[in-house]
N, CA, C and O of each residue as an XYZ file, in Angstrom:
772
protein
N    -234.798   -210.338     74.679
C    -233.637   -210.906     75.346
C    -232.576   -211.316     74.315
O    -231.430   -210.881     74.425
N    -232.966   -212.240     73.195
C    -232.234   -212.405     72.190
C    -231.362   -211.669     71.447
O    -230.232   -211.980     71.070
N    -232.461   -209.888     71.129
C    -231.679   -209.099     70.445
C    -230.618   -208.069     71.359
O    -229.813   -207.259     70.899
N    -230.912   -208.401     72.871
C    -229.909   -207.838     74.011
C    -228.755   -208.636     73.808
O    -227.779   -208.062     73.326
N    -228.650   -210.047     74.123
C    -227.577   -210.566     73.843
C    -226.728   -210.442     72.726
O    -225.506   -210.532     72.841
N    -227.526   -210.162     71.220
C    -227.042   -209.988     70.009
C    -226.065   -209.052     69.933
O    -224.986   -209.381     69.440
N    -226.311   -207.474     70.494
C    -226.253   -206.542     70.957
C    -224.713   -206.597     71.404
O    -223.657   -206.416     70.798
N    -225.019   -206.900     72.630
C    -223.918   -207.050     73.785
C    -222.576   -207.674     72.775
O    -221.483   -207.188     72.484
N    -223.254   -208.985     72.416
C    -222.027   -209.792     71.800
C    -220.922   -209.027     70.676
O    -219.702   -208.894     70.780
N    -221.956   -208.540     69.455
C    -221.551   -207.485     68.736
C    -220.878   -206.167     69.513
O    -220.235   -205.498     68.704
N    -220.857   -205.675     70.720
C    -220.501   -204.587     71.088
C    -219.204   -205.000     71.768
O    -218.301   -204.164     71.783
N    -218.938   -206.535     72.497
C    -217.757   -207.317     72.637
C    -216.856   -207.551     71.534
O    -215.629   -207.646     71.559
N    -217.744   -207.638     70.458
C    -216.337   -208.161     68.977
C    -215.942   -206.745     68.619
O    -214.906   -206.657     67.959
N    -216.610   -205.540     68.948
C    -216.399   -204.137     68.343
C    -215.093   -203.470     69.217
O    -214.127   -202.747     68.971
N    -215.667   -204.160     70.369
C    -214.554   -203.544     71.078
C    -212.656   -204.296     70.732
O    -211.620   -203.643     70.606
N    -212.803   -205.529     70.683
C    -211.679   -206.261     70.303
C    -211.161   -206.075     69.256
O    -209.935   -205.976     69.203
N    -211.878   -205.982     68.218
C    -211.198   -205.403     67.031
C    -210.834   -203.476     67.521
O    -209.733   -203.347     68.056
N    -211.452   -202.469     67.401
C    -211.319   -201.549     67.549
C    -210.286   -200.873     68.515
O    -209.645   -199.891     68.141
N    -210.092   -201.574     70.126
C    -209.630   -200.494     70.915
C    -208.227   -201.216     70.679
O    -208.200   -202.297     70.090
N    -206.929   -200.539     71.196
C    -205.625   -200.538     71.146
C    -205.163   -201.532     72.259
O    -205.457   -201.601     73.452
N    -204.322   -202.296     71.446
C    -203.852   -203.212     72.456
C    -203.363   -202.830     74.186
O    -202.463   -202.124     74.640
N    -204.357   -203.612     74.786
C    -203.815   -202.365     76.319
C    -202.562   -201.914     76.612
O    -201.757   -202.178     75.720
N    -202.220   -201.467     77.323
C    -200.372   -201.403     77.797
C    -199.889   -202.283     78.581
O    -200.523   -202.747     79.529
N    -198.925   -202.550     78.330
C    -198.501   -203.289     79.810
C    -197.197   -202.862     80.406
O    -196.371   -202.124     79.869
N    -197.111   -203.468     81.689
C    -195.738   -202.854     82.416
C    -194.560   -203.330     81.934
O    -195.003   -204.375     81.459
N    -193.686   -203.354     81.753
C    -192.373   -204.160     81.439
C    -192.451   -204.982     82.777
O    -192.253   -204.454     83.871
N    -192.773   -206.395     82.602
C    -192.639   -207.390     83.834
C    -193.460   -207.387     84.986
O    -193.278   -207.920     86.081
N    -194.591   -206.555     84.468
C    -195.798   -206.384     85.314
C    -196.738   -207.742     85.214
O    -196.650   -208.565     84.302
N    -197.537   -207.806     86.186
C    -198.327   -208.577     86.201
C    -199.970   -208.622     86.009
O    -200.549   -207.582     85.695
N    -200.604   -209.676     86.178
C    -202.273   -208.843     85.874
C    -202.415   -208.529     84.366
O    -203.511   -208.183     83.926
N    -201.432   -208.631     83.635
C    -201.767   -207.600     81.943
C    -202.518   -208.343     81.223
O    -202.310   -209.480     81.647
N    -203.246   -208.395     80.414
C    -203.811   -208.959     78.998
C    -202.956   -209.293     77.815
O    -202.810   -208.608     76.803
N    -202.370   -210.543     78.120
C    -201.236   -211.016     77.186
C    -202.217   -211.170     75.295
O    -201.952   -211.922     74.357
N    -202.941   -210.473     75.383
C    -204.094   -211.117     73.873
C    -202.832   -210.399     72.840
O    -202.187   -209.394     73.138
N    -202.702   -211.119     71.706
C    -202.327   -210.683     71.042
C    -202.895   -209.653     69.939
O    -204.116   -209.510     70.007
N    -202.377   -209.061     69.143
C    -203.099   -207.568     68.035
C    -204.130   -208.698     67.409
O    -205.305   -208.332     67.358
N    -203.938   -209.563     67.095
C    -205.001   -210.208     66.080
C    -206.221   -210.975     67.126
O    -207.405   -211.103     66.815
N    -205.637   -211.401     68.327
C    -206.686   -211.980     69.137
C    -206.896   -211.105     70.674
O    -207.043   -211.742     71.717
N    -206.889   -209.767     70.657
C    -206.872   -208.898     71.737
C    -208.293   -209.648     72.431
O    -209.388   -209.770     71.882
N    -207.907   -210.085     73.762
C    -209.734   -210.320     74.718
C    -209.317   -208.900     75.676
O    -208.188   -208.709     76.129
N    -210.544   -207.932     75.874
C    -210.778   -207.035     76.805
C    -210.750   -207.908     78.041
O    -211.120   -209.067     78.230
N    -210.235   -207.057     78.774
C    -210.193   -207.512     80.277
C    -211.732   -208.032     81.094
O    -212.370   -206.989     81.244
N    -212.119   -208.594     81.364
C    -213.313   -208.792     82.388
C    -214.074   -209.574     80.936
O    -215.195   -209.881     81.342
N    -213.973   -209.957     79.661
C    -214.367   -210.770     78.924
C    -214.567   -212.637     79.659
O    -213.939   -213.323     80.466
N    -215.930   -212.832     78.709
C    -216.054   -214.580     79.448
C    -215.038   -214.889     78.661
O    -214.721   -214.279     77.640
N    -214.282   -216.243     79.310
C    -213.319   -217.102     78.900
C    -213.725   -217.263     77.953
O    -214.952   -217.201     77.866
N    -212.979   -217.539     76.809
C    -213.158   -217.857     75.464
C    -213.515   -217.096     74.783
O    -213.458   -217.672     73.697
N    -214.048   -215.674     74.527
C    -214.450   -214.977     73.739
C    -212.895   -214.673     73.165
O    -211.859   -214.792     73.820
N    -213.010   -214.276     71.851
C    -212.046   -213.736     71.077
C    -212.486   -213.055     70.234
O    -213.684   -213.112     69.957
N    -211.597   -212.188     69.572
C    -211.885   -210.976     68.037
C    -212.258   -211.874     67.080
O    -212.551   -213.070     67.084
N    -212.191   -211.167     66.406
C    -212.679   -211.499     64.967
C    -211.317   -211.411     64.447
O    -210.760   -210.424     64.927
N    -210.418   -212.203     63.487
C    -209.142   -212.280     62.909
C    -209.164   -210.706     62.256
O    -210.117   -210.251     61.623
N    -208.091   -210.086     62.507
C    -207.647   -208.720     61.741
C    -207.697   -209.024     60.456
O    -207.778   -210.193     60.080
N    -207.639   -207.565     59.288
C    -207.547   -207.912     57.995
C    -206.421   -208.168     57.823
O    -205.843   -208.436     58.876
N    -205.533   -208.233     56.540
C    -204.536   -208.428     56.356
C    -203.532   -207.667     56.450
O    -202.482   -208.082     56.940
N    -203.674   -206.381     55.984
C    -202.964   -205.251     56.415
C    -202.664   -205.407     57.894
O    -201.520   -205.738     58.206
N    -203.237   -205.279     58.488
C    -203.235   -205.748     59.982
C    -202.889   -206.154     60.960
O    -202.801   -205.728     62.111
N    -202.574   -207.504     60.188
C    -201.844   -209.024     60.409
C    -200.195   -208.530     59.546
O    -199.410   -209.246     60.167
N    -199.749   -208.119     59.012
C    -199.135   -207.442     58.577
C    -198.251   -206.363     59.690
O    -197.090   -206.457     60.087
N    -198.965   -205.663     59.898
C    -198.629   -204.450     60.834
C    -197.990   -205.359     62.167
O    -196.902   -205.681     62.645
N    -199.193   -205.500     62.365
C    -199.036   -206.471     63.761
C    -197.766   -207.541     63.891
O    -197.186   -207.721     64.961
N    -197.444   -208.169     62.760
C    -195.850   -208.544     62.928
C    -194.605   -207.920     62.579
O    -193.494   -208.230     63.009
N    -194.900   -206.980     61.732
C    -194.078   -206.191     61.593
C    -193.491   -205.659     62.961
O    -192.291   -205.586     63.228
N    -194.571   -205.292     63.803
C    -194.106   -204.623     65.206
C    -193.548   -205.324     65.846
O    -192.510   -204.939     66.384
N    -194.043   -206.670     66.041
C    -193.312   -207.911     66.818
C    -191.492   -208.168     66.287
O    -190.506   -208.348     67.003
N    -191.572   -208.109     65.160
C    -190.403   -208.189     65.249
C    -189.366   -207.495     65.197
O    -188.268   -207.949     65.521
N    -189.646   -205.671     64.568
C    -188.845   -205.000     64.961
C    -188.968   -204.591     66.579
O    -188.170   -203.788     67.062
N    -190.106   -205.246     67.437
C    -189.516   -204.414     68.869
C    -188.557   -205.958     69.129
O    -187.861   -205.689     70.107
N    -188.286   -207.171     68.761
C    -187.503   -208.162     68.662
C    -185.846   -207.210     68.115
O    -184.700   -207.073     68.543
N    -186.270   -206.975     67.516
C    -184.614   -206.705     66.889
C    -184.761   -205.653     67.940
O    -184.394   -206.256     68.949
N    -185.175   -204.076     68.415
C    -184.967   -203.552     69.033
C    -184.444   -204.011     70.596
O    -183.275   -203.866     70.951
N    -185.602   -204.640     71.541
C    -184.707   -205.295     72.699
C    -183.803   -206.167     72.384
O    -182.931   -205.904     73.212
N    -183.331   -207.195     71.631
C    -182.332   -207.665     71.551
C    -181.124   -206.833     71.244
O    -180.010   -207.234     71.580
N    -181.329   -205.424     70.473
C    -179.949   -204.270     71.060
C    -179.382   -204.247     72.002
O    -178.200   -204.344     72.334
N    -180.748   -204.041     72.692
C    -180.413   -203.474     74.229
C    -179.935   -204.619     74.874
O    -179.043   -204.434     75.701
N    -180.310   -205.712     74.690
C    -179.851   -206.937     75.264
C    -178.176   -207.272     75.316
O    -177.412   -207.474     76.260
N    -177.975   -207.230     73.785
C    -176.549   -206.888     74.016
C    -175.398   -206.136     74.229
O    -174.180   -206.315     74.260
N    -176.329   -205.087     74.387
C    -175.348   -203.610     75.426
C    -175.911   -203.564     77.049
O    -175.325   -202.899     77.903
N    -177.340   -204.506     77.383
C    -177.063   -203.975     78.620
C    -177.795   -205.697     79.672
O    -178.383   -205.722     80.753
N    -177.442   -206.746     78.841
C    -177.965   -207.921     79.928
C    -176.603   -208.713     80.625
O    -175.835   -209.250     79.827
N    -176.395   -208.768     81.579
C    -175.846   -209.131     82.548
C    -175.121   -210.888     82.197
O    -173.929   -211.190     82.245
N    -176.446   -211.917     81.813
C    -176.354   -213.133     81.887
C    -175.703   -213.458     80.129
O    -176.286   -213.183     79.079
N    -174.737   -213.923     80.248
C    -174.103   -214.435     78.795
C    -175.330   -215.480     77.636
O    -175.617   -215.484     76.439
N    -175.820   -216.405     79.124
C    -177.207   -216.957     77.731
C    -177.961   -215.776     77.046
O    -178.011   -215.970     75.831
N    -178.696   -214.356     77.514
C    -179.348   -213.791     77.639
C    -178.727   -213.508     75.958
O    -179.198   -213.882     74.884
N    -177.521   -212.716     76.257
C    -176.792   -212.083     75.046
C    -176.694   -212.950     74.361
O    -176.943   -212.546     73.225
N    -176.335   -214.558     74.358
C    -176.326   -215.420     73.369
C    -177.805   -215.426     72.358
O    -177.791   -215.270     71.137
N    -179.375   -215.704     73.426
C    -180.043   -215.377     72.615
C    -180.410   -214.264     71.730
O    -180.891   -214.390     70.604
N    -180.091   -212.946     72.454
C    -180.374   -211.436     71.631
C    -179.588   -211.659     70.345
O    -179.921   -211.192     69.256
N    -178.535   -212.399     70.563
C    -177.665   -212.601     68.781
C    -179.103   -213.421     67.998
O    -179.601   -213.246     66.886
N    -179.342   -214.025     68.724
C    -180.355   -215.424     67.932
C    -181.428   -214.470     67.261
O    -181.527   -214.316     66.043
N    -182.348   -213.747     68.373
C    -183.153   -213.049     67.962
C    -182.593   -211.891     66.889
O    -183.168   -211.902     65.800
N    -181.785   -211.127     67.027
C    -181.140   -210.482     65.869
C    -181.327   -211.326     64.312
O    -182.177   -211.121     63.445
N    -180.370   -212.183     64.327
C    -180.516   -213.064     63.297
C    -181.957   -213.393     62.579
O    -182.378   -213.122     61.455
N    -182.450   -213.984     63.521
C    -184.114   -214.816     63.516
C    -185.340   -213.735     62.948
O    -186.163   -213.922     62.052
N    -185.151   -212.681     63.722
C    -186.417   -211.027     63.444
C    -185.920   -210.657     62.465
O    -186.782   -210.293     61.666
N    -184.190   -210.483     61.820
C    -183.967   -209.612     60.218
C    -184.687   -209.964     59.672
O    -185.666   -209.367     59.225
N    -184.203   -211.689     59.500
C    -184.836   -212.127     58.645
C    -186.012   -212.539     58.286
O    -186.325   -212.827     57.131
N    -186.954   -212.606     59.565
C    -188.203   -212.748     59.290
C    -188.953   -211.672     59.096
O    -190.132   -211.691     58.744
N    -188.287   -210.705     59.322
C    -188.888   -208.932     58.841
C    -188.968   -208.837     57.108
O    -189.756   -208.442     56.248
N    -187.559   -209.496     57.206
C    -187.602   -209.297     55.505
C    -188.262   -210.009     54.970
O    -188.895   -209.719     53.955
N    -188.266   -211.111     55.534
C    -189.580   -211.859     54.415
C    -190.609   -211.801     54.264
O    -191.238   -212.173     53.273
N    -191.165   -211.109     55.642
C    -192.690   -211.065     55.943
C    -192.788   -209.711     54.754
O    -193.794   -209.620     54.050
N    -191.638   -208.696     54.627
C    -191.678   -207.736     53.550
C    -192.273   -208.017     52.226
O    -193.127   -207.407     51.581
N    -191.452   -209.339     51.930
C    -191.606   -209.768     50.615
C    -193.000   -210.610     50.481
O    -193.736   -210.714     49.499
N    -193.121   -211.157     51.740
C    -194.734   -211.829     51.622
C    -196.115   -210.812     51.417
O    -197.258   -210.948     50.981
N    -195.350   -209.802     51.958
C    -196.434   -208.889     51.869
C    -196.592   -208.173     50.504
O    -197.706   -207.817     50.120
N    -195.730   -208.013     49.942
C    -195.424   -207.106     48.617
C    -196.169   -208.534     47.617
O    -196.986   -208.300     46.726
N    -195.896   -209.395     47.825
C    -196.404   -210.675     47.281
C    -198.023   -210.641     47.075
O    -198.807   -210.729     46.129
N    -198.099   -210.424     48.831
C    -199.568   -210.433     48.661
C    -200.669   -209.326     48.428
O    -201.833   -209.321     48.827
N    -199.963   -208.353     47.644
C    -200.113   -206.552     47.557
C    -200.597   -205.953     48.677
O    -201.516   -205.139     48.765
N    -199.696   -206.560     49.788
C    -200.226   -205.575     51.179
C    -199.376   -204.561     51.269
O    -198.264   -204.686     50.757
N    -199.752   -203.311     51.966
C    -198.842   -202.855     52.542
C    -198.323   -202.704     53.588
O    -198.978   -202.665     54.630
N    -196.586   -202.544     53.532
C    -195.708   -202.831     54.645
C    -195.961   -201.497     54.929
O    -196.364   -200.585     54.207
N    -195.528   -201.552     56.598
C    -195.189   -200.480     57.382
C    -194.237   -200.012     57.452
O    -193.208   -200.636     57.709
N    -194.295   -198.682     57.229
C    -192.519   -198.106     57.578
C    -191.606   -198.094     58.828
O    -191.947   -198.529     59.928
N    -190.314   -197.504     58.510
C    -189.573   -198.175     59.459
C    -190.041   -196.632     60.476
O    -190.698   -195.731     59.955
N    -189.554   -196.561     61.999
C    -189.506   -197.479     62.909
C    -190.661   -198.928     63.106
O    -190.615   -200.155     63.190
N    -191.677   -197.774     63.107
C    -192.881   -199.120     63.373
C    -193.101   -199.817     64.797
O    -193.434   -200.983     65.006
N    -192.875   -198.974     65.567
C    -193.263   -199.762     66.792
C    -194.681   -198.694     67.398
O    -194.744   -197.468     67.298
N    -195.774   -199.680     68.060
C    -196.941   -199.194     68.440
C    -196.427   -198.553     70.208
O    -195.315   -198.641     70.728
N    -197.553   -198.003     70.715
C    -197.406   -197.592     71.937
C    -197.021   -198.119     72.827
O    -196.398   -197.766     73.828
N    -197.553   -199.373     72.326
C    -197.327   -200.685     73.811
C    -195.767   -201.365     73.450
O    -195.125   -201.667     74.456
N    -195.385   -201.519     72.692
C    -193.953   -202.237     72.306
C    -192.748   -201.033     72.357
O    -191.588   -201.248     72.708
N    -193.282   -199.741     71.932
C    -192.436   -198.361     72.613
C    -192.232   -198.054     73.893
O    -191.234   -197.495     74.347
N    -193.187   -198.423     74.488
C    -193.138   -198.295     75.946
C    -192.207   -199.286     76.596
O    -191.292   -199.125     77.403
N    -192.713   -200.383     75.998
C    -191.505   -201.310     76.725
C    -190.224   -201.406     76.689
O    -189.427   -201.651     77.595
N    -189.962   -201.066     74.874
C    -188.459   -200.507     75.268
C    -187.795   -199.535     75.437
O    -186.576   -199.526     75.267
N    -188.639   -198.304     75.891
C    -188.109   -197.282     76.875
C    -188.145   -197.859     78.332
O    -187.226   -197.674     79.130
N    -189.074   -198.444     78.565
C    -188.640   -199.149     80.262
C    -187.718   -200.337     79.672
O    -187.553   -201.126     80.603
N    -187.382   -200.568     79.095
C    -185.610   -201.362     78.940
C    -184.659   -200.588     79.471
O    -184.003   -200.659     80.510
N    -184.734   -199.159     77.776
C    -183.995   -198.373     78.151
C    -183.513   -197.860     79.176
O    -182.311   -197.595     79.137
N    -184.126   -197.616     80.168
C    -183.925   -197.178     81.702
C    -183.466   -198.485     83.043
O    -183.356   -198.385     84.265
N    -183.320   -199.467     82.236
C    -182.993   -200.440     83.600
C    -181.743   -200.668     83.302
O    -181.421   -201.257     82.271
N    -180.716   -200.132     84.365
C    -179.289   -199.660     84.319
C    -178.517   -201.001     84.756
O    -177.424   -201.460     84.424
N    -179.575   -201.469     85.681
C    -178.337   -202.502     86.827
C    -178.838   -204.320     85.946
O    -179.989   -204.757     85.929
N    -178.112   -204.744     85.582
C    -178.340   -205.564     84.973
C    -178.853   -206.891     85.041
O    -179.048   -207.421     83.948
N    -179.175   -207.696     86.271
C    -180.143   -208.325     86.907
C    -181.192   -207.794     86.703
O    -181.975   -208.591     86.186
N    -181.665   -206.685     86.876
C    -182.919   -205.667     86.746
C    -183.163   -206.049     85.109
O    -184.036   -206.884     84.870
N    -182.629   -205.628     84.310
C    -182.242   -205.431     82.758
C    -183.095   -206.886     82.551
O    -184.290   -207.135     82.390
N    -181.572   -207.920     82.657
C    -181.974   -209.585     82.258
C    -183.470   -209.762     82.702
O    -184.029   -210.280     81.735
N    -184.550   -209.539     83.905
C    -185.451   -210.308     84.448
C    -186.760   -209.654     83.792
O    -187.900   -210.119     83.788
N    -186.162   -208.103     83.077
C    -187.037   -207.148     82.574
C    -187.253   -208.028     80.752
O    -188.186   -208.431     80.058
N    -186.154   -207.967     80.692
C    -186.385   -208.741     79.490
C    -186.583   -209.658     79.027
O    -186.863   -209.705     77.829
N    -186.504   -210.919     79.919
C    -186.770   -212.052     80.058
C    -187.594   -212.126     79.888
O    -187.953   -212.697     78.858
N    -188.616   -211.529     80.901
C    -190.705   -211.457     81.162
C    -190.963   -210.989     79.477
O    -191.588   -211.725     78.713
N    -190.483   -209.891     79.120
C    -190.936   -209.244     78.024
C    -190.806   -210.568     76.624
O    -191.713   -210.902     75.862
N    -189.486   -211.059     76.660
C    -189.383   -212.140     75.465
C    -190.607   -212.998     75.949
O    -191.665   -212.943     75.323
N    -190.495   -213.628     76.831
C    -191.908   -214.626     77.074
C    -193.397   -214.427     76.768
O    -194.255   -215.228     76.398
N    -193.449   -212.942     77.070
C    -195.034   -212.494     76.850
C    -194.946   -212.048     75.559
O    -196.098   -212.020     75.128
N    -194.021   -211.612     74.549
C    -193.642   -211.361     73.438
C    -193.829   -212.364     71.956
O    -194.236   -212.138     70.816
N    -193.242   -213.675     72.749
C    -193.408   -215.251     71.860
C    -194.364   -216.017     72.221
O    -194.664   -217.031     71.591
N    -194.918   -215.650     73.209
C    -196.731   -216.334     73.371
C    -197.401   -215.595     72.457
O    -197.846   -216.160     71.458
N    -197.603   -214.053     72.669
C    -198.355   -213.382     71.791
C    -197.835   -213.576     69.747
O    -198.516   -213.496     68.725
N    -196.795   -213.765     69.916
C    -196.358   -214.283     68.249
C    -196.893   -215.722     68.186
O    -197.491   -216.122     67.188
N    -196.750   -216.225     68.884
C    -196.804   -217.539     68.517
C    -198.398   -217.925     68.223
O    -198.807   -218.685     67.346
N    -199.150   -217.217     69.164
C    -201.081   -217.105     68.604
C    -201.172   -216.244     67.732
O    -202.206   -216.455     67.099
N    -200.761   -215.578     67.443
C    -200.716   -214.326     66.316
C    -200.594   -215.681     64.681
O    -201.490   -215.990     63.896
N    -199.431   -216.064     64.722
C    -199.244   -216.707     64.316
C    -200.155   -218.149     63.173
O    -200.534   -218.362     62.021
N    -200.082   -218.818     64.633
C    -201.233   -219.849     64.547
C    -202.300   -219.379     64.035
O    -202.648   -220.044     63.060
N    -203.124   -218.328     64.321
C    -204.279   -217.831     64.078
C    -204.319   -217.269     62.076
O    -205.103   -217.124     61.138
N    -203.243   -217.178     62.344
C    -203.486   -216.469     60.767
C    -202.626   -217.584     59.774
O    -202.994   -217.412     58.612
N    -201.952   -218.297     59.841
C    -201.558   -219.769     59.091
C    -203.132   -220.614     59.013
O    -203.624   -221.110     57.999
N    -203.747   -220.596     60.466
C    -205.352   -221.816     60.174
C    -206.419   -220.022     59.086
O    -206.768   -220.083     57.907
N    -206.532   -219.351     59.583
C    -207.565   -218.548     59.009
C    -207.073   -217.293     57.972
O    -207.895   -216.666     57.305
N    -205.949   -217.080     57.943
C    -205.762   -215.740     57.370
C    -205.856   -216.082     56.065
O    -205.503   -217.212     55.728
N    -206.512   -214.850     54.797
C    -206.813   -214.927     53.932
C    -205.670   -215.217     52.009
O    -205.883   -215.542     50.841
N    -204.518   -214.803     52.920
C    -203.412   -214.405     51.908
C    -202.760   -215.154     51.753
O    -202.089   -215.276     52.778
N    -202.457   -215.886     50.979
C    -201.318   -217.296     50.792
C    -200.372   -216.890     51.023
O    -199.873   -217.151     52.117
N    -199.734   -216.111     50.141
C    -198.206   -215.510     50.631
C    -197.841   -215.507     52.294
O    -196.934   -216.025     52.945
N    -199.061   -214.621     52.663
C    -198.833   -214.541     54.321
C    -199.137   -215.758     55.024
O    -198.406   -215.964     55.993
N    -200.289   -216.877     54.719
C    -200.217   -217.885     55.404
C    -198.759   -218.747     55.748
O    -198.356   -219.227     56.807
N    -198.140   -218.722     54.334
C    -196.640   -219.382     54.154
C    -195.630   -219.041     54.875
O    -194.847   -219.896     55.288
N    -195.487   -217.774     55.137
C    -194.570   -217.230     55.774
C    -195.031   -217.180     57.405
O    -194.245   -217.095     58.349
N    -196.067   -217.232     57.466
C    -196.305   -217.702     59.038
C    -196.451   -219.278     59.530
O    -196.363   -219.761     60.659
N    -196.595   -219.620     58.811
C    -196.670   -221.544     58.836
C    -194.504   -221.396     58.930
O    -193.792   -221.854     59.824
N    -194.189   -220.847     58.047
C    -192.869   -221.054     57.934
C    -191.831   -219.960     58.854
O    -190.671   -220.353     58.979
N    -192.079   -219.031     59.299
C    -191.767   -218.243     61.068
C    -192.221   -219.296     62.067
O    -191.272   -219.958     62.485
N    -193.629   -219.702     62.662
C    -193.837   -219.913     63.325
C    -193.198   -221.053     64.009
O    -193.446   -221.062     65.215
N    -192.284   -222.229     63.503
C    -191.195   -223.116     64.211
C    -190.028   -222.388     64.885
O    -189.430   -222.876     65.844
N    -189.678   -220.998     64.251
C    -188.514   -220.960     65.073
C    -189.122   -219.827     65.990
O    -188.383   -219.094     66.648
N    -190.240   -219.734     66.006
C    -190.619   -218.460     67.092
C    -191.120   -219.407     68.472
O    -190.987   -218.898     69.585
N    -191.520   -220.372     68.380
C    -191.613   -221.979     69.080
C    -190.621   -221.709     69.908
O    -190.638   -221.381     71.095
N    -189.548   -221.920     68.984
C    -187.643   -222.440     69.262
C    -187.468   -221.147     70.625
O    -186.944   -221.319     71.726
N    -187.881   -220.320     70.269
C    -187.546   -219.244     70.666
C    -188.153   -219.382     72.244
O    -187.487   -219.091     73.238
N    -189.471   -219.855     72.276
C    -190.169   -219.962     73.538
C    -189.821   -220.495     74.866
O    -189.920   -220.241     76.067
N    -189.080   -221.899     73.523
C    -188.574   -223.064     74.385
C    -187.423   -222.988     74.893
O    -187.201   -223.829     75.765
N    -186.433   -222.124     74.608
C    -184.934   -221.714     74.426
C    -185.284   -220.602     76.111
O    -184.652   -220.787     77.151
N    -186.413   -219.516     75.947
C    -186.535   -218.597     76.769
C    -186.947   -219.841     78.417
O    -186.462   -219.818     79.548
N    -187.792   -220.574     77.924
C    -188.402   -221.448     79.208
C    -187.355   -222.164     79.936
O    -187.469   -222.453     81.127
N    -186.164   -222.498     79.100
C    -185.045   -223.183     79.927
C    -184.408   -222.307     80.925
O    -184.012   -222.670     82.033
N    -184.334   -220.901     80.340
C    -183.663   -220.268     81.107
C    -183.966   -219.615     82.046
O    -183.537   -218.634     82.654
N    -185.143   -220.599     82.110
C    -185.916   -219.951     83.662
C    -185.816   -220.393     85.219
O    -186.448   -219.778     86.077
């Protein structure tokens, strides 16, 4: 019984680390908000989580976060309707350069390697091709709205998780030091709800 459970458990952490962050809909519901570093499979007991990614990883994994950040915030300001909306896509513009670039330099710091540019995974491509396609701009704003929210939860544990455990000083620093204005960012999105 013991070495069944052993088993099982190990075949739960294999899967979390290993399979691809699921997809989700642009503003769908039901999805698995886990972030790349703390992905839980669907039908998992409460509380189970991965095992922290390596560093490369943790790496990748924000890298994507924030260029699909600079990416919808494009689109934000060619195609959202609500003036706060576009006020924040400037913010996020600003906020993702620069935390792209540093996370660059944290990484080169910490002899990881960065990802090249574009850099967006399946699931953060997908979403902003279903941007791309939402013409009428109420549609647009409510599409992107959902997406920033489920976007800065998943940064914001991404985050946390690798400032308390991740192995790389460079990278701990730079996520201890992102992670207030990706907060800002949460709290800024929650008002405008």
């Amino acid at each position: 019984m013991r070495n069944e459970l052993g088993i099982a458990t190990a075949g739960i952490l294999l899967m979390m680390v290993a399979a691809p962050a699921q997809s989700q809909t642009t503003g769908g519901q039901g999805s698995n908000h886990g972030t790349p570093m703390q992905q839980t499979p669907a039908g998992s007991a409460a509380g189970v989580r991965a095992a922290p990614l390596p560093d490369r990883e943790f790496v990748a994994a924000a890298a994507v976060a924030n260029r699909f950040e600079i990416q919808s915030a494009e689109l934000a300001l060619d195609r959202a309707g609500d003036a706060k909306l576009k006020e924040f896509a400037r913010m996020m513009l600003t906020d993702h350069k620069a935390a792209l670039a540093e996370l660059e330099t944290a990484a080169k710091e910490a002899g990881v390697a960065f990802p090249p540019e574009p850099g967006l995974d399946q699931t953060h491509a997908t979403k902003i091709a279903a941007l791309e396609r939402r013409k009428d701009p109420v549609e647009f704003d409510q599409a992107y709205r959902t997406d920033q929210i489920h976007a800065h939860q998943q940064a914001v544990t991404l985050l946390e998780t690798y400032q308390r455990i991740g192995a790389m000083e460079p990278l701990r620093v730079w996520a201890a030091k992102t992670l207030p204005a990706v907060k800002k960012h949460l709290v800024v999105l929650n008002t405008m709800n």
